[in-house]
C-alpha positions as CSV (number, residue, x, y, z in Angstrom):
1,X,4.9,-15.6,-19.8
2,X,7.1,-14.0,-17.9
3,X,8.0,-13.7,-13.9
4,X,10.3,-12.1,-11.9
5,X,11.0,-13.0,-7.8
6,X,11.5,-9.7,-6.3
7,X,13.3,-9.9,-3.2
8,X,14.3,-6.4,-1.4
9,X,17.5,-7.3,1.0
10,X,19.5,-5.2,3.6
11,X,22.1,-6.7,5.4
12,X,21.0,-10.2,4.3
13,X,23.6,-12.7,3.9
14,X,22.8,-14.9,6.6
15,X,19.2,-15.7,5.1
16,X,19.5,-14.6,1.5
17,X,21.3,-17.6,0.6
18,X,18.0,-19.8,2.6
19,X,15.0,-17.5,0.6
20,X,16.8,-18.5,-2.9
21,X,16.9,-22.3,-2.2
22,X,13.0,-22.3,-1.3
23,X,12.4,-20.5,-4.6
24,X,10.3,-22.7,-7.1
25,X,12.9,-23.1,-10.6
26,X,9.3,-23.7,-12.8
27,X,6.0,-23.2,-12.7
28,X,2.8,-24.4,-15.1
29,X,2.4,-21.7,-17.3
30,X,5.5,-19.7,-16.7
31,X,8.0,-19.6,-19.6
32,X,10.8,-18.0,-17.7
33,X,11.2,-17.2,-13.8
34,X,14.1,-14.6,-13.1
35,X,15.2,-13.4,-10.0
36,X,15.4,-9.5,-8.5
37,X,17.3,-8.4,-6.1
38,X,17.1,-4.9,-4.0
39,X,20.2,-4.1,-2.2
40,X,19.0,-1.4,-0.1
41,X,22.4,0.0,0.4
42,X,23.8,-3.6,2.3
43,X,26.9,-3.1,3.9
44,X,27.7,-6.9,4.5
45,X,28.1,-9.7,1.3
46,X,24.4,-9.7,0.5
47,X,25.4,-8.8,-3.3
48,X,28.0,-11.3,-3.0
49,X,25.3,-14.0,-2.1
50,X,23.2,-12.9,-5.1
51,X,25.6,-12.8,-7.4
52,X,26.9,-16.5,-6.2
53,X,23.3,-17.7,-6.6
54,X,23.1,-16.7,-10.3
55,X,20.5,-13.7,-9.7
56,X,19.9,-12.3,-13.1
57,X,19.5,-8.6,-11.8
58,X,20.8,-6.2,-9.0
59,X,19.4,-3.0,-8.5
60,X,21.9,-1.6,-5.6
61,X,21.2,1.9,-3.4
62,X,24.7,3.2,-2.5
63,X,22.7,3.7,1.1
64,X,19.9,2.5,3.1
65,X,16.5,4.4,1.4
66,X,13.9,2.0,3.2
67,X,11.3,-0.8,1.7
68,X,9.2,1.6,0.1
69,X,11.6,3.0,-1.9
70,X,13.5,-0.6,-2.8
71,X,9.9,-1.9,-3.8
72,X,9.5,1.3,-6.4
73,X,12.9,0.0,-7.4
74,X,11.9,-2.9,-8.1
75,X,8.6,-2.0,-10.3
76,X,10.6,0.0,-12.6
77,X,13.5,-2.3,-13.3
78,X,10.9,-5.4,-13.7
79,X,8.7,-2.8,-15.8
80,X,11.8,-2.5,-17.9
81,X,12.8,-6.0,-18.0
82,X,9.4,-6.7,-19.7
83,X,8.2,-9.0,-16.7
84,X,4.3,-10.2,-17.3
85,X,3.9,-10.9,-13.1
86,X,6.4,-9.7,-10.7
87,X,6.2,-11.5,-7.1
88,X,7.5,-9.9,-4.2
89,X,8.7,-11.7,-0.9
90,X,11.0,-11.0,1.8
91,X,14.1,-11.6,2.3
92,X,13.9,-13.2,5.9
93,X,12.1,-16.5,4.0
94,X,9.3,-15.8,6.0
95,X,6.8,-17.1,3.3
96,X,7.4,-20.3,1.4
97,X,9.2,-19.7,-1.6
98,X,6.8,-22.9,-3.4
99,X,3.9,-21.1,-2.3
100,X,4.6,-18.7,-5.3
101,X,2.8,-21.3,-7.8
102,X,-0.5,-20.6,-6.1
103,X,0.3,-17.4,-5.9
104,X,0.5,-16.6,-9.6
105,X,-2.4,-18.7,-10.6
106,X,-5.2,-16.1,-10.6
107,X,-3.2,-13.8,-12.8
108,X,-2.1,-16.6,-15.1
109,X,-6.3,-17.5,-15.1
110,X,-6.7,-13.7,-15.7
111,X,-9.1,-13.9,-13.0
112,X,-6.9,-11.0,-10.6
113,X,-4.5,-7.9,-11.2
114,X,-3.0,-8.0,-7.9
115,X,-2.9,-11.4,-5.6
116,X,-2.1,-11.3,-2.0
117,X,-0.4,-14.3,0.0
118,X,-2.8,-14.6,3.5
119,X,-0.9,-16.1,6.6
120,X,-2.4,-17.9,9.3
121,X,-3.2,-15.1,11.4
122,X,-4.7,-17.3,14.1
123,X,-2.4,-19.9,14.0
124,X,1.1,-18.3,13.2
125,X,3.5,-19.2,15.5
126,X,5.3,-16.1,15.7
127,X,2.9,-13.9,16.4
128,X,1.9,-13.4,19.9
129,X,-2.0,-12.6,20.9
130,X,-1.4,-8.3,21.3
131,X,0.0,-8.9,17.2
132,X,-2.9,-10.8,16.4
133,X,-5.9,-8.7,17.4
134,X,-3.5,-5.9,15.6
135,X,-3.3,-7.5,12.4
136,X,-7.4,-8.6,12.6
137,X,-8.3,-4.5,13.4
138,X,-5.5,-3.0,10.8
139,X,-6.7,-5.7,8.4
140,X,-10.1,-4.3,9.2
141,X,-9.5,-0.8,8.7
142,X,-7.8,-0.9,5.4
143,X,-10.7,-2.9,4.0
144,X,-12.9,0.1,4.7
145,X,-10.6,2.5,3.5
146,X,-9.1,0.4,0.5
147,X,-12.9,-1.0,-0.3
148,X,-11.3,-4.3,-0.6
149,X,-11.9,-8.0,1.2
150,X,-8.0,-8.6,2.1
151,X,-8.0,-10.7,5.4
152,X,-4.4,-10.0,5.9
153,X,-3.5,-6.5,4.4
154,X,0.0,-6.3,5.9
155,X,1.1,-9.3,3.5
156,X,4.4,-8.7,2.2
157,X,3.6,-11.9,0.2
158,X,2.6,-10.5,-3.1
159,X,1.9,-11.4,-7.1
160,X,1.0,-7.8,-9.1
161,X,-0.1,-8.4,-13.0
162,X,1.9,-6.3,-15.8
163,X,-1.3,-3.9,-15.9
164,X,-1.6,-3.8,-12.0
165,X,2.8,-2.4,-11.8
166,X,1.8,-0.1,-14.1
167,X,-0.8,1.8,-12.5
168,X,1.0,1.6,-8.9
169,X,2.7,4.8,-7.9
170,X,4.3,4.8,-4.5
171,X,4.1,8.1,-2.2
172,X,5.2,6.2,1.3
173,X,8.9,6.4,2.7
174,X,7.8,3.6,5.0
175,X,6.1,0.2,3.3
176,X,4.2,-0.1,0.1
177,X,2.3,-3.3,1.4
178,X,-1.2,-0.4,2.7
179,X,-0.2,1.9,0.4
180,X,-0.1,-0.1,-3.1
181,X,-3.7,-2.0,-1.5
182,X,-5.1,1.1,-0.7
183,X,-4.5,2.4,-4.6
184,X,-5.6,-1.0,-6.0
185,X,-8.8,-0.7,-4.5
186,X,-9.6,3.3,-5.7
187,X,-8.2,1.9,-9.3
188,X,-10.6,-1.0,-9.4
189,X,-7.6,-3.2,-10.1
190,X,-9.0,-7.0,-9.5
191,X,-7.4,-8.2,-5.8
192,X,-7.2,-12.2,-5.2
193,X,-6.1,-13.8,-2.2
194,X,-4.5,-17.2,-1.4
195,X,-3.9,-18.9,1.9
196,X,-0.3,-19.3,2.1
197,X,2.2,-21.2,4.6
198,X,5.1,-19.5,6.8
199,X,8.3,-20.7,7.6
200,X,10.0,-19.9,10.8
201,X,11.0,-16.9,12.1
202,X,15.0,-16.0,11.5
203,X,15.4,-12.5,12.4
204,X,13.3,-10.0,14.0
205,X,11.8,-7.3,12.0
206,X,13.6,-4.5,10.8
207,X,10.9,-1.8,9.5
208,X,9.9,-1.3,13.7
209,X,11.3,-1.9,16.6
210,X,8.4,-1.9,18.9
211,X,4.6,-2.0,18.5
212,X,3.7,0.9,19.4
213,X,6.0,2.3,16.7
214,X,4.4,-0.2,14.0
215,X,1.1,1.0,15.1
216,X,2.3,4.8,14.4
217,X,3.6,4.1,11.4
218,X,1.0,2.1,9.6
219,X,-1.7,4.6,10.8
220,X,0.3,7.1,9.1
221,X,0.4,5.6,6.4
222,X,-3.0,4.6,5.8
223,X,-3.9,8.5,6.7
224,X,-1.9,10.0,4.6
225,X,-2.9,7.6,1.4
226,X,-6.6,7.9,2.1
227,X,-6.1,11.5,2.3
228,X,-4.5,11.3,-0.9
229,X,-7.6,9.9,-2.5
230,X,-10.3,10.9,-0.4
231,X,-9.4,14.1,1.1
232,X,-12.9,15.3,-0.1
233,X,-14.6,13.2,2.9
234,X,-12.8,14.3,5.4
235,X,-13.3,18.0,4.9
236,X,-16.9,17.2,3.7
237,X,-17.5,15.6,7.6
238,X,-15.7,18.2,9.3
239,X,-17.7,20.8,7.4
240,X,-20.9,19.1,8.2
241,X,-20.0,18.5,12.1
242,X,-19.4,22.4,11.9
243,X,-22.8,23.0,10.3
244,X,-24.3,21.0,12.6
245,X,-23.2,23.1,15.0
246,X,-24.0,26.6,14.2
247,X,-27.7,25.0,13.5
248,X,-27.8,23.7,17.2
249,X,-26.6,27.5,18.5
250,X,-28.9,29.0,16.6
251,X,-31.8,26.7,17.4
252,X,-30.8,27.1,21.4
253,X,-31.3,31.2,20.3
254,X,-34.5,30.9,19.0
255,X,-36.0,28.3,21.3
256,X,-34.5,30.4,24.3
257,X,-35.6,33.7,23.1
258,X,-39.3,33.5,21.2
259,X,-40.5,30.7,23.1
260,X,-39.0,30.9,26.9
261,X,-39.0,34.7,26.6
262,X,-35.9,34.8,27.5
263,X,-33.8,38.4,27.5
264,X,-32.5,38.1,23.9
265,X,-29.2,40.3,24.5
266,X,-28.0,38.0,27.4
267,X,-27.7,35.5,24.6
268,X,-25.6,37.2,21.6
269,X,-22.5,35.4,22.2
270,X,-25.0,32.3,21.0
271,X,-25.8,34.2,17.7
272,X,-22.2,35.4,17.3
273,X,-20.5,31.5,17.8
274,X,-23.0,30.4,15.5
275,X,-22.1,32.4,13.5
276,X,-18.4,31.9,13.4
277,X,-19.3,28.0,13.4
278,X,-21.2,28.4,10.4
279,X,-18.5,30.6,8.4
280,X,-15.8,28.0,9.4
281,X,-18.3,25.1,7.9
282,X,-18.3,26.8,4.5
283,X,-14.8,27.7,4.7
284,X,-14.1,23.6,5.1
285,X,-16.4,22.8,2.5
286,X,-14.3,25.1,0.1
287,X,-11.6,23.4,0.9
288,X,-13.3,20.3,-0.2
289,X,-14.1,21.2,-3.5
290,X,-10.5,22.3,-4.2
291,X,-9.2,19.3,-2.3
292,X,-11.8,17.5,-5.3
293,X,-9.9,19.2,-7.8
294,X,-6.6,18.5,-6.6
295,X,-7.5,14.9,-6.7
296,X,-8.9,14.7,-10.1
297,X,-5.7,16.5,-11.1
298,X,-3.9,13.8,-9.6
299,X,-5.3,11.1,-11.4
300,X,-4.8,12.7,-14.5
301,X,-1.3,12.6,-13.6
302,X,-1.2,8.7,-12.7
303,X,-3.4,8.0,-16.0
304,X,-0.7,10.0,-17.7
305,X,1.6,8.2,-16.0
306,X,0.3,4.9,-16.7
307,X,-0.1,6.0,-20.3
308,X,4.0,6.8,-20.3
309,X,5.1,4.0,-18.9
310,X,2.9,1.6,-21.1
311,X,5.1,3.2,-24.2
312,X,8.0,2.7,-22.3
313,X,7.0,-1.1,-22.3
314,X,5.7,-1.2,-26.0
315,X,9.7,0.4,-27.0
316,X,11.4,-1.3,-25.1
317,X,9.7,-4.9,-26.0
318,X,10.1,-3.3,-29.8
319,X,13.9,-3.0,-29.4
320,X,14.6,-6.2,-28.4
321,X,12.7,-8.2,-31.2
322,X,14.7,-5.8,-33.2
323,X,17.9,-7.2,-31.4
């Protein structure tokens, strides 16, 4: 059994060299741990710090891409490596690096696919009272949108099974941490959780650089992904709030005109907005149905892209034996 220790790093050479030393060297039931770094496009001696440590891989941007695109990185090169769980953490040593052992055990039990590291929400030290209610209301939202139970869904903190990298396929230029939850969830992909400790903070975060521009960010996020998936609902809603509507114009019409014998050509504007409200309700729901179609089209793709890179595993673990 195999794992590799993702950790994505920009400009991380004052703390690198910290995360590394809290990093467990064996775990029950792991044959081999390796570690992974992400350079995403460091301009200090982050490699340098890696490289010192012994890390056995280094996948390097020549410039700064974002998380999103060093944790895609990361899948394909553990995918490649033949790695049986991959564990991400950050590189800030924000979660404790022993933690990892409880954080593999439900995929080494073959009880999960996809194991998330919870934080003490209530009781973090770093997080003032404003972050805390966040966290609790975006943790609440995703689980309605993912269909999950994830008490902290913006866990960085991470385990994902060999079947679970496989089916993940990241759309965001921002974080994967809603986005691969969200496509867990619609995949029926097992999710654990484990209460996990924090260490002190050493840096302040580098994904946001206010609230108000997290906020932004992860709503975007979660829009856009559930939109990916569920597009259908939302023009399904709108075309019902718009059906709705024309039914209440029309109903005003008739009530006003054949039972308060009201002049029926002061109230044409009525007939014609209901009408257009009713045309722009079937237009929407149109739109649903192709918005359906483009969606089953799109997991075609994934389960043809899961089917792909499954080969790509089954070669490349058939070339080595042959080595």
């Amino acid at each position: 059994m195999k794992l590799v220790i993702q950790i994505p790093c920009y400009n991380e050479e004052n703390t690198l060299e910290q995360t590394l030393a809290d990093l467990p060297i064996s775990i029950e039931g792991i044959d081999c741990i390796e570690i992974q770094i992400i350079d995403d496009g460091s301009t200090d001696r982050t490699v340098e710090v890696a490289k010192r440590w012994g890390v056995q891989h280094i996948v390097g941007f020549k410039q700064n891409r974002g998380l999103a695109a060093a944790f895609k990185a990361g899948i394909d090169k553990a995918i490649v490596n033949n790695a049986d769980i991959l564990v991400n953490t950050d590189a800030d040593n924000q979660y404790c690096g022993q933690d990892i052992a409880k954080l593999v055990q439900p995929i080494l039990r073959g009880e999960a696919d996809m194991v998330i590291g919870c934080r003490p929400i209530d009781s973090h030290p770093e997080f003032s009272s404003i972050k805390k209610k966040l966290q609790k209301i975006g943790s609440w939202v995703l689980r309605r949108v993912s269909q999950t139970k994830v008490k902290d869904a913006t866990s960085g903190f991470r385990a994902y099974s060999k079947d679970a990298l496989l089916h993940i396929n990241i759309y965001s230029d921002f974080s994967y941490c809603l986005e691969t939850l969200i496509q867990a969830g619609h995949s029926n992909l097992k999710i654990d959780t484990v209460d996990i400790g924090v260490n002190p903070q050493t840096r302040e975060s580098r994904l946001f650089r206010n609230v108000f521009q997290y906020i932004w960010k992860q709503a975007k996020t979660m829009i856009s992904i559930f939109l990916l998936y569920k597009a259908n609902v939302l023009f399904n809603i709108l075309a019902l709030i718009f059906f709705l509507l024309s039914i209440l114009l029309f109903t005003r019409y008739v009530l006003l005109v054949f039972f308060l014998n009201a002049p029926a050509g002061n109230f044409w504007p009525t007939v014609v907005l209901s009408g257009v409200t009713f045309a722009i309700a079937f237009q929407i729901f149109l739109t649903g149905i192709l918005a359906s179609l483009i969606s089953s089209v799109r997991k075609q793709s994934e389960d043809i892209n899961y089917r792909i890179k499954k080969l790509d595993v089954f070669e490349t673990k058939k070339e080595n034996e042959i080595k």
